[in-house]
C-alpha positions in Angstrom: 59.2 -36.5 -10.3 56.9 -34.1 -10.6 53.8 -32.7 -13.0 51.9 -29.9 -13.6 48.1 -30.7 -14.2 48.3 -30.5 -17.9 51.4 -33.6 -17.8 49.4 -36.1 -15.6 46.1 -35.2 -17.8 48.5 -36.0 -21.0 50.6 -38.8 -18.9 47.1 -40.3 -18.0 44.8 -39.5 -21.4 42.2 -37.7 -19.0 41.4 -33.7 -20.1 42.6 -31.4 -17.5 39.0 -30.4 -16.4 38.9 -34.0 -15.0 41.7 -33.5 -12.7 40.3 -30.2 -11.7 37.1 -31.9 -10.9 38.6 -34.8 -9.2 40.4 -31.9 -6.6 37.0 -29.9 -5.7 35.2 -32.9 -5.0 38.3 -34.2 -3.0 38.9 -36.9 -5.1 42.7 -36.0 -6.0 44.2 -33.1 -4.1 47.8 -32.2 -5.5 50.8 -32.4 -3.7 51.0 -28.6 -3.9 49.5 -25.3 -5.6 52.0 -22.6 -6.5 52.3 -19.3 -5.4 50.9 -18.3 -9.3 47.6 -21.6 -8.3 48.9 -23.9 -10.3 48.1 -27.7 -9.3 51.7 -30.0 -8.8 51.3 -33.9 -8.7 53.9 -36.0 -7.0 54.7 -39.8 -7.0 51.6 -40.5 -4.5 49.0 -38.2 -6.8 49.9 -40.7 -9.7 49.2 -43.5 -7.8 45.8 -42.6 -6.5 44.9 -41.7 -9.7 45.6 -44.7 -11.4 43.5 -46.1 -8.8 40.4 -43.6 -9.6 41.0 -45.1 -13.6 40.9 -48.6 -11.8 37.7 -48.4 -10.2 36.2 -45.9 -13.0 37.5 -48.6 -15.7 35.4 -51.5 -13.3 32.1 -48.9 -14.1 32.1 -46.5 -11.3 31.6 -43.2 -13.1 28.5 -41.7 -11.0 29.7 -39.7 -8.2 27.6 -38.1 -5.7 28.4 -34.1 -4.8 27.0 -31.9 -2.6 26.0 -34.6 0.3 24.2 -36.0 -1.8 22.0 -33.1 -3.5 23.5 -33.5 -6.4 24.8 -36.8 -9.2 27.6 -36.5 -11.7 27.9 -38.6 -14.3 31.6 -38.1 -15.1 32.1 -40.3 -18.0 29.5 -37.6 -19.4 30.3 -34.4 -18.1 26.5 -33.7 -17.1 24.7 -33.9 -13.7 22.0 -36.8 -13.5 19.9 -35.3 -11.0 20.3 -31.9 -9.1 18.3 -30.1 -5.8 18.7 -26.3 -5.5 18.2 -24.3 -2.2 14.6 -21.9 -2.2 16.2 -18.6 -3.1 14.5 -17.5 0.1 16.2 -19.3 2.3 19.3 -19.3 0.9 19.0 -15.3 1.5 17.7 -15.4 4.9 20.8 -18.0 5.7 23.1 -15.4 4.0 22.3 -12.6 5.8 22.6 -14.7 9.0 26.1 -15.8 8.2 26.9 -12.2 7.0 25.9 -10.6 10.3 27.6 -12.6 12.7 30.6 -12.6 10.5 30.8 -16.5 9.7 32.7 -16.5 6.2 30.8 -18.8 3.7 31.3 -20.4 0.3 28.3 -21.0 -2.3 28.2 -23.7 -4.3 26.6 -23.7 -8.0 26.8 -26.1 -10.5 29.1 -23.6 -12.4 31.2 -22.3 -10.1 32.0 -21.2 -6.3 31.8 -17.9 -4.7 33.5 -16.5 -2.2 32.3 -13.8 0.7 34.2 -11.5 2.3 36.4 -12.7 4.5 36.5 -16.1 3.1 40.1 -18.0 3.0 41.4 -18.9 -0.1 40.5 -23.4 -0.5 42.5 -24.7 -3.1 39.8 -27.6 -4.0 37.1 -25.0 -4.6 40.1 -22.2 -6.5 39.6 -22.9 -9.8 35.6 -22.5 -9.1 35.9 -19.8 -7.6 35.4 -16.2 -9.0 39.0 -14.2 -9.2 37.5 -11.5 -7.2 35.4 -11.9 -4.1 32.0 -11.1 -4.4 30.2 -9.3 -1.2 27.3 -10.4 -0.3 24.6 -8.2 1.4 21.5 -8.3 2.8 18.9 -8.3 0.3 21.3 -9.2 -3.1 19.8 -10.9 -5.8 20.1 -14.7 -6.6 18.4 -14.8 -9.3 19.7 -17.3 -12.1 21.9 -19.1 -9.2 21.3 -22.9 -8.9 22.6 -23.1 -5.3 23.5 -26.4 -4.0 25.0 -25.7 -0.7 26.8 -23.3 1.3 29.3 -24.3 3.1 29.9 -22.5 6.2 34.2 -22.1 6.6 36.5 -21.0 9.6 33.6 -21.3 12.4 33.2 -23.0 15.4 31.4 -25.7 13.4 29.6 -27.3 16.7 27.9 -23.9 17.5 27.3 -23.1 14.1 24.8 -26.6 13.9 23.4 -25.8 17.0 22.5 -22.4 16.1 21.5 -23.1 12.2 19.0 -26.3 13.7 17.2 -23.4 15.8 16.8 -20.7 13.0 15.7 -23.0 10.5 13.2 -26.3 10.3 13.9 -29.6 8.7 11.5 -28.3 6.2 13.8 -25.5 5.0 17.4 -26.7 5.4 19.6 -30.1 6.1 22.3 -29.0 8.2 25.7 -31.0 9.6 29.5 -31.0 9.9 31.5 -32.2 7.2 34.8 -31.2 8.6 36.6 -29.2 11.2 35.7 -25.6 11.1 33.4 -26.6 8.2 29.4 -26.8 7.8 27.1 -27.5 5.5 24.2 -25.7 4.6 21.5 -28.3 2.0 18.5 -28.1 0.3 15.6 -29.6 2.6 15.8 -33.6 2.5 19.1 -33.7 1.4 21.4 -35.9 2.5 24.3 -38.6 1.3 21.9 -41.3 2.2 18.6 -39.7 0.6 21.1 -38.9 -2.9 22.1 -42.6 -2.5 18.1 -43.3 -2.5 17.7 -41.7 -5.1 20.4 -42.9 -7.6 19.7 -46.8 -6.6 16.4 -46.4 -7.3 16.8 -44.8 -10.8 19.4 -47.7 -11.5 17.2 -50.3 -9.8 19.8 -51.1 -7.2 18.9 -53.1 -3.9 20.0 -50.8 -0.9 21.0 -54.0 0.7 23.9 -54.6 -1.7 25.1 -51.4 -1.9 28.8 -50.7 -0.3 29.7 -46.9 1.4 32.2 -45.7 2.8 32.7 -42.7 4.9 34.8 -41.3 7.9 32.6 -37.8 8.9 29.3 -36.9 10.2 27.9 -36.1 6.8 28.6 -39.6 5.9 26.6 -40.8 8.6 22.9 -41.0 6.6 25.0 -42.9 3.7 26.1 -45.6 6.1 22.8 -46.2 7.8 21.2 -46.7 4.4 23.3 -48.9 3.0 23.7 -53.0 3.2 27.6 -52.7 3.5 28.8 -50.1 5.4 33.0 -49.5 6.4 35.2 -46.5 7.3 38.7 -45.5 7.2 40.9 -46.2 10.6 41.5 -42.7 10.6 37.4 -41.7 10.0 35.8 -39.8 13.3 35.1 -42.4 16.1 31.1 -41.9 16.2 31.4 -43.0 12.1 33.6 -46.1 12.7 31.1 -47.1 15.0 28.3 -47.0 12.7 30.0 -48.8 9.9 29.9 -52.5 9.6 33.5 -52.7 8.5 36.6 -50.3 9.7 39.1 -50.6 6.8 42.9 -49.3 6.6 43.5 -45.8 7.0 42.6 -43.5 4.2 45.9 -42.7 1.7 46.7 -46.7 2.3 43.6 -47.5 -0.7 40.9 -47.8 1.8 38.1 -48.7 -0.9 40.1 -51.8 -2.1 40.0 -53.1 1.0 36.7 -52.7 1.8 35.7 -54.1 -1.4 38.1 -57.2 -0.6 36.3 -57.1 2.3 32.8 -57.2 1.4 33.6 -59.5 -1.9 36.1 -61.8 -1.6 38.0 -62.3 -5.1 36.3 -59.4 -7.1 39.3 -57.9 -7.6 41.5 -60.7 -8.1 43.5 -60.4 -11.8 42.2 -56.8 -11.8 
């Protein structure tokens, strides 16, 4: 059987702009999108969500976005804590990109925008604007909050290695989150330095805190934390980093860990 997003929001008592959120930050993809973009849920869609109702249910409604530079509260609908990219350097970046042709995506709090030449991701669609914006050397960003850009269909090794040499530390955090994908930060941040900064707002013990990641933007998070584990399917370079390598990701990867990690905490769950 299948749904469209507005059956599994009614089928599951969530709104649809939960589901939609839960697909650009890659926490529920749908089984398909339509030729018209509509989202379709299968057997396996229902499934993981009931397992993202699970763990929300057991308290975990902060997620961190943006690797890191930004934390949503979702059982509030409002962003705890936020880091925006200078305006400067997000221009100086843009025209880079924009000269040697490197599509790229900009991500607000609001909304994503497309540049030319940009492929169509169907996490980001329903953030994006229905037209694509140009952007050109000198535009205005005035009123953006920029959180990243995210650098798409590149050759994502020399795209690091070329961003690391035009810009400092001090000006951008720069890595691979995927194949053919990079990410552009704010200065400083990082999934480990967002983690930071939520435990120590809650007055969490980095030593006790569990992670879990599979790529190299994960890598910061696992270093920082006490409990560390990746998916059998992560990237090599992270399973080796993690203190745990758990079943492959689609076979409920955090469960395991968590069995893992603490024995019986999910027992009669």
């Amino acid at each position: 059987m299948e749904y469209t997003i507005k059956a599994l929001a009614d089928l599951a008592g969530v709104p649809p702009r939960t589901l939609r959120w839960y697909d650009r930050e890659g926490l529920l993809r749908p089984l398909r999108t339509t030729e018209a973009g509509y989202r379709i849920y299968g057997p396996q869609e229902v499934n993981r969500l009931q397992d993202i109702l699970f763990y929300r249910e057991l308290g975990l409604e902060l997620a961190l976005c943006s690797n890191g530079g930004c934390c949503y509260d979702f059982a509030q609908g409002t962003s705890i804590f936020l880091s925006a990219m200078d305006h400067g350097i997000a221009q100086k970046l843009m025209d880079w990109l924009l000269g040697e042709e490197i599509p790229f995506l900009i991500h607000t709090p609001a909304r994503t925008y497309r540049s030319p030449g940009a492929e169509r991701i169907a996490k980001y669609d329903d953030r994006c604007e229905e037209e694509r914006f140009s952007f050109t050397p000198g535009m205005s960003l005035e009123g953006l909050e920029i959180l990243k850009l995210l650098a798409v269909q590149c050759d994502e090794t020399k795209v690091v290695a070329q961003g690391e040499t035009l810009f400092s530390k001090e000006e951008l955090a720069i890595c691979s989150s995927e194949r053919e994908f990079v990410d552009f930060n704010p200065a400083g941040v990082t999934k480990g330095n967002g983690l930071r900064r939520l435990a120590a707002m809650k007055g969490w013990r980095m030593e006790n805190i569990l992670a879990m990641g599979d790529n190299f933007n994960d890598q910061t998070m696992l270093e920082a934390v006490g409990k560390s584990a990746a998916p059998a399917n992560g990237m090599e370079q992270i399973k080796a980093l993690a203190g745990f390598v758990t079943v492959p990701s689609g076979e409920n990867p955090l469960a395991a860990a968590i069995d893992h990690f603490y024995p019986g905490l999910l027992e009669g769950i």
